[in-house]
N, C-alpha and C positions, 0 to 999 in steps of 0.2 A: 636560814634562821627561823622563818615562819614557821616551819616544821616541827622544829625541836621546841621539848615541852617547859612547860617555863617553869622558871628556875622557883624556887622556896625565898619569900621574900623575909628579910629577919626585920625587926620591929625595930633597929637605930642603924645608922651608917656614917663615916666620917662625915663623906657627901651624899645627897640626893640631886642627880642631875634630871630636871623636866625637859624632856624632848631630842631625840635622838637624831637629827641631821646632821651634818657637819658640825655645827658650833659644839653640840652633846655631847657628841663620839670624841669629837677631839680632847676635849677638857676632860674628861671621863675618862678616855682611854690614857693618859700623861697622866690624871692621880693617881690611876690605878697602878701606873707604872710607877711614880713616885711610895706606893706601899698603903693607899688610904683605901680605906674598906668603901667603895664607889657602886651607886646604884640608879641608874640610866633610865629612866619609865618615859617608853614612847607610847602616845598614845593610840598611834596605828598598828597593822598587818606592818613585817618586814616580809622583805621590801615593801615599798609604797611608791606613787607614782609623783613627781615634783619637777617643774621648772628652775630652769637655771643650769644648762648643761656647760657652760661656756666655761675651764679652766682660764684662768690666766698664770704668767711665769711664773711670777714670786709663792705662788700657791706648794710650789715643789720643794722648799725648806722645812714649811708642817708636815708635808707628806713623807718625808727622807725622814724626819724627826721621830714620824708614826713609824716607820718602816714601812712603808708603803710605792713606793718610788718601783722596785725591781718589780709587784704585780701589775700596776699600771700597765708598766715596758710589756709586758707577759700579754697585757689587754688585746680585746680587738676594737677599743677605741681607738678613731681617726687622731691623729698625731697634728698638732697645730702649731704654726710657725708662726704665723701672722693676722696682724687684721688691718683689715681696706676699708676704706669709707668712701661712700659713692653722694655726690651732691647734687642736688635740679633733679632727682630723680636718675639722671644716665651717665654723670661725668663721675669716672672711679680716679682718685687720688693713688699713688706711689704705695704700696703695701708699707705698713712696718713689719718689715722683719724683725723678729727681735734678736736673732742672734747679730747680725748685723751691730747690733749696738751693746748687746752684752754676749760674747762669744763662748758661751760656760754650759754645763749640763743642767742649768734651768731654762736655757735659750728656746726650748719643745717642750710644751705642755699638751693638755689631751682636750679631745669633746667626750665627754659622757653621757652614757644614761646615768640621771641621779636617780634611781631606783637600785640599781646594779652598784653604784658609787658608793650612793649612802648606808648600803648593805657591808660593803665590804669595811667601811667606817666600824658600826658597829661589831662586826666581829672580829674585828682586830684589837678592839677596846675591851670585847671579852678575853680573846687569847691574853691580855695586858693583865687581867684579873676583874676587871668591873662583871658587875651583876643585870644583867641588859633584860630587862624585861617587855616585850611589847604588850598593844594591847590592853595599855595602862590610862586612866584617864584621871588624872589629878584635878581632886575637885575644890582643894581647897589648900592655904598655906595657913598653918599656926606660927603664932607669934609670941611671944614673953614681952608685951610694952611695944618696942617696934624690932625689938629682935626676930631674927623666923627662927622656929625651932621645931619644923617639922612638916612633913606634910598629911594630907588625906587621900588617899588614891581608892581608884576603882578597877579591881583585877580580874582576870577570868583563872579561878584556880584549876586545877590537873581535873576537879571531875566538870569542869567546864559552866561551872556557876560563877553569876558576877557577884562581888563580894568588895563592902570596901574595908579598909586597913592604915590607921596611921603609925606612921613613919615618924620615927625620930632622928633628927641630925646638924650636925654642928652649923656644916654650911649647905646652905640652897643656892642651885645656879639652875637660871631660869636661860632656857636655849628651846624655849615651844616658837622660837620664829614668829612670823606676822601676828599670831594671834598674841604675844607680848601677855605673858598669864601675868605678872606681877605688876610689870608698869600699866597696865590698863587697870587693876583693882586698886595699885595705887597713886590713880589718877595722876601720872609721871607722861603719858604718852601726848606729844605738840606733830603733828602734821605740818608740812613745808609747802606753805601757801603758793608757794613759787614755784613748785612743780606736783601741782594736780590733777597728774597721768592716769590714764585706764592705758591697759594691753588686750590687743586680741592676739593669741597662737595657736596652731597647729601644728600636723605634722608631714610631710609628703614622700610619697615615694617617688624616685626616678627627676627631684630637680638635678638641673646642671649643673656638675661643679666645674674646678678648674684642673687642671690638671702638674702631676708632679707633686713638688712644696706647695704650691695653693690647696691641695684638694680638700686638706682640712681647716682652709681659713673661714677665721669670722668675716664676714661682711657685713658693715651695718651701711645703711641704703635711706638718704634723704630723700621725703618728694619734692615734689617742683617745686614747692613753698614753703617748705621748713617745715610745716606744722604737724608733719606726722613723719616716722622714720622704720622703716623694717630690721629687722636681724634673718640672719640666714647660717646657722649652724649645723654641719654637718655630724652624724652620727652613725654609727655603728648600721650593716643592714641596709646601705643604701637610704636611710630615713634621714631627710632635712627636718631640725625645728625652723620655720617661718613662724614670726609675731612682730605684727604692727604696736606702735607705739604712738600716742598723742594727747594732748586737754582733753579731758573726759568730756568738753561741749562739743569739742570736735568732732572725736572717733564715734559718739553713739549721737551727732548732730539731727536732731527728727526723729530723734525714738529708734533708730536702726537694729535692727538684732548685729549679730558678733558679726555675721556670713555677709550680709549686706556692708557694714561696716569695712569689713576687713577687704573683699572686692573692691569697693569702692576708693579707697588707700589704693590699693595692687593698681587700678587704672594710671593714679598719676606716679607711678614709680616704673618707668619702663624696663630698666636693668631686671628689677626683678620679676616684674611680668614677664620676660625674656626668660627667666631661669626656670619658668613654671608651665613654660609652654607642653612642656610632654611629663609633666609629673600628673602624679594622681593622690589625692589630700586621704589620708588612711586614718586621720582621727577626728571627732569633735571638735568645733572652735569652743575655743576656750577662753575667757576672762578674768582680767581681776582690775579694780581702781582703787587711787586715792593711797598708794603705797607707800610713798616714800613719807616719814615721819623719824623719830628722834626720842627718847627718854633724859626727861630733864636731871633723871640721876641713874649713874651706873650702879652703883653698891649699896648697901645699907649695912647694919648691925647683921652679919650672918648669910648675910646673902647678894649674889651679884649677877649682871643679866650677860649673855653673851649672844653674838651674833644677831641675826633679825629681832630678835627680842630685845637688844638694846637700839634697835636701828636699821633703816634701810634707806640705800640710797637707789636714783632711778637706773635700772639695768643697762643703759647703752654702754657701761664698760665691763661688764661682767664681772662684777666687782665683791657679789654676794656669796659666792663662795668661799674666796680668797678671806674675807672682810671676818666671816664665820672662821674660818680656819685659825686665822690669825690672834683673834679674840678669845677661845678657847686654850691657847696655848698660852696666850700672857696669864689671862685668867687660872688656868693650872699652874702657871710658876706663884703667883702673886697667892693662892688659896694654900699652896707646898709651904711658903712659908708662913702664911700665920699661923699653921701646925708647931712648925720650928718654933714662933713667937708666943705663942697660946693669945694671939691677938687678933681676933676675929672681926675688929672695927671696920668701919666704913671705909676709912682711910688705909687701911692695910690691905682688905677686899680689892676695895679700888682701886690701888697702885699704879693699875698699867691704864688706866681710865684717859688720861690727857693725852698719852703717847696717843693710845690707838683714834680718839676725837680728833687728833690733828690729823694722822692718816685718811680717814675719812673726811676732813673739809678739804682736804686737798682732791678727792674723788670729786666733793659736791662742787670747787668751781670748776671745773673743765668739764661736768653736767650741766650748769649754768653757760659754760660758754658755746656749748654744743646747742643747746635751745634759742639762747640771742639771736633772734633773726638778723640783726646788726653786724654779727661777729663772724667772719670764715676763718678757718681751722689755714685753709690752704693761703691764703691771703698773707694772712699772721705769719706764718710759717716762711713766705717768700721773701718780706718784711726782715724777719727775725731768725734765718737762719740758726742762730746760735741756742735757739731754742729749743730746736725740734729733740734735745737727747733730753732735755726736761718733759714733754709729751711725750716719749717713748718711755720714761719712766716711770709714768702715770698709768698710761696703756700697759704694763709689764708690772704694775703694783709695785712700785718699788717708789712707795709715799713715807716712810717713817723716815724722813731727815730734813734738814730746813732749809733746803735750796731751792722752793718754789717762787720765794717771796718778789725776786726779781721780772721771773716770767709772766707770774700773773698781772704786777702794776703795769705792766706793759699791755698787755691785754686791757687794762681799764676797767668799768662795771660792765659783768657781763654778767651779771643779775638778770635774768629775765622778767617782763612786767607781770603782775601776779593776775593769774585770768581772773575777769568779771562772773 
C-alpha cells in the first residue's frame, strides 16, 4: 500500500474515518461496503509498526464479516489455541484451550504481526470501496455549534508537497487510537487510577516454545509477588514478543531505564528467564505508561470514537484488538442507519455505546482481579468450579451477554488499591 500513489482526495465524503488500525479499517471497510462514499486518513507509512499482536477467538466473527478469515488461514502466522498463566514466577496453571469449551471454527485464532495485519485491514477496506489514504495528518475537526462537520488535514500530494485541505462530511469517526484526537480536545478523556501501568517490550529470536497445539500459545507469567507480570507471544520467523507489565513506581523504581527495568523483572520470573535462556533480543526495548483510560462520552452530534480512541483497557488479555474490531463494526451498523434515518444525533451515533461499555467492564473486572494481590484465579477456580466456562468466556471475548453478574459477586472487591 505504501507504494501505491495516493489516491485524489474530493473535498466532502459521507464519512471521514481518522486513523487506520483495526478500529479505521474496520468501520471504514463495512460503510464502504454498506455504499457510503468513505474516507480513511492514516496518519502514518502503511504498513507501520504497532503492539498488540495477540488475536483472541471472538475476534473471527469481524474478520469472517470483513472476509478475511480464508487469508489469515493462507498466513504464516502462528495458529493459537490457548493461553496459560504461570504464578510465583514458575507455577503454570492448566492451559485454556478454547476449543475445549467452545468446539466451532473460531476455537483458533492467530499471533500476528500488526504491521502485516493492519495493512491487510486496510486494503481490504479499499477493495470494499473506501478511499485510504496514508500519510495524512489531521490537524483539526470543524464544527457547526457542537456538531463536527468536517475536518482539516495535512497530505503529501502526487508531486510530494505537504499541502493542507478541508474535508467536508456528515459523520466523523475518530479511531487515532491512544492518542484519542477528539476526546482529548474535548477534554472527555479520565484515566483508571487503579490501574496505572507502564510496559516494557521486546522482541527475541530463538525463545522456547512448546511444542504441538502449544507452540502458538499465549503465556502470561506472574512474578514471585504479583507486582509485575510478562506476556510471551509467539510470531511468525521464529520471533517472540516478550513485555513486562507493572505500577509505573515499580517497573522504572530508581529511575531505571527499560533494559535495566525489564532484567530486573526477567530475574524474579524464573519460567521465563528459562525460555530466554538461548534467545537473542533483535529489537529496542520499548515503552509506554499510564494507558489504560476511558472517554466519558462515545458520540456526539456527527461524530463518534471507536476503538482505543474511545478507550483502553490493561493488555493481560489481549483484548485491544478484538475491543477495536468489535467497535468498528457496531459503530458501522449504528452510522448505516442514521443514513437510512437522516438522524445523525448523539443518540443514534451512539446506539451500540452501552452494549460495547458493558463488554468492556466485564474485561476491566477480571483485570482487576488478575492485579488483587488478594485474589488467585486458581484458588477461585478450585473454589468455584462452576465458573471456570464464565473465565473462559472472558479469555475467548465472548463478554456481550449478562451472565457474569454471578461469577463476579463471588469473587467479591477485587478492585485493586489505587497506588500512592
Amino acid at each position: 500500500m505504501s507504494e501505491s500513489p495516493q489516491p485524489t482526495l474530493a473535498d466532502s465524503y459521507d464519512v471521514v474515518v481518522i486513523g487506520g488500525g483495526p478500529a479505521g479499517a474496520s468501520v471504514g471497510a463495512l460503510l464502504a461496503e454498506y455504499g457510503h462514499s468513505t474516507l480513511i486518513l492514516e496518519r502514518s507509512e502503511v504498513p507501520r509498526f504497532h503492539v498488540g499482536e495477540s488475536l483472541i477467538p471472538e475476534t473471527y466473527w469481524t474478520l469472517k464479516r470483513l472476509g478475511l478469515v480464508e487469508r489469515l488461514r493462507a498466513s504464516a502466522f502462528p495458529r493459537k489455541y490457548s493461553v496459560q498463566f504461570f504464578s510465583e514466577g514458575v507455577k503454570p496453571s492448566a492451559p485454556f484451550y478454547f476449543d475445549e469449551y467452545k468446539n466451532c471454527e473460531s476455537s483458533q485464532t492467530w499471533q500476528v504481526w500488526r504491521d502485516s495485519f493492519d495493512e491487510m485491514l486496510l486494503d481490504r477496506a479499499a477493495e470494499l470501496g473506501a478511499t485510504v489514504h496514508a500519510k495524512a495528518q489531521v490537524t483539526d475537526a470543524h464544527f457547526d455549534g457542537d456538531r463536527t462537520t468536517g475536518v482539516r488535514v495535512k497530505v503529501t500530494d502526487r508531486n510530494g508537497e505537504r499541502a493542507e485541505k478541508d474535508i467536508a462530511c456528515k459523520v466523523l469517526v475518530d479511531a487515532t487510537g491512544q492518542s484519542a484526537f477528539l476526546a482529548s480536545r474535548l477534554g472527555l478523556k479520565d484515566t483508571d487510577p487503579a490501574l496505572k501501568k507502564a510496559t516494557v517490550w521486546t522482541y527475541f529470536e530463538n525463545a522456547r516454545r512448546d511444542s504441538g497445539k502449544d507452540e502458538g500459545a499465549t503465556l502470561i507469567m506472574q512474578t514471585a509477588d504479583k507486582q509485575s507480570w510478562f506476556w510471551f507471544i509467539p510470531l511468525p520467523g521464529n520471533v517472540t514478543s516478550i513485555g513486562c507489565t507493572a505500577d509505573m513506581s515499580v517497573l522504572f523504581a530508581g529511575g531505571s531505564t527499560a533494559e535495566e527495568s525489564f532484567n530486573r523483572e526477567l530475574e524474579r520470573c524464573p519460567a521465563m528467564a528459562e525460555r530466554l535462556e538461548n534467545a537473542t533480543r533483535v529489537r529496542d526495548y520499548l515503552t509506554t505508561k499510564d494507558y489504560t483510560y476511558y472517554s466519558r462520552q462515545g458520540a456526539g452530534p456527527g461524530w463518534t470514537l471507536v476503538g482505543d480512541a474511545y478507550g483502553f483497557i490493561d493488555p493481560v488479555y489481549s483484548s485491544g484488538v478484538f475491543l477495536a474490531l468489535k467497535s468498528g463494526e457496531f459503530a458501522a451498523d449504528a452510522i448505516h442507519a442514521a443514513f437510512e434515518k437522516n438522524d445523525f444525533s448523539a443518540e443514534q451515533l451512539g446506539s451500540w455505546i452501552g452494549e460495547h461499555a458493558r463488554g468492556v467492564g466485564v474485561f476491566r473486572k477480571l483485570v482487576y482481579a488478575f492485579y488483587n494481590p488478594s485474589f488467585s484465579f486458581g484458588r477461585f477456580l478450585k473454589m468455584h468450579p462452576e465458573f471456570r466456562s464464565h473465565v473462559t468466556d472472558i479469555l475467548i471475548g465472548d463478554v456481550f451477554k449478562p451472565d457474569f453478574d454471578e461469577c463476579f459477586a463471588m469473587m467479591g472487591d477485587v478492585t485493586p488499591p489505587v497506588p500512592v
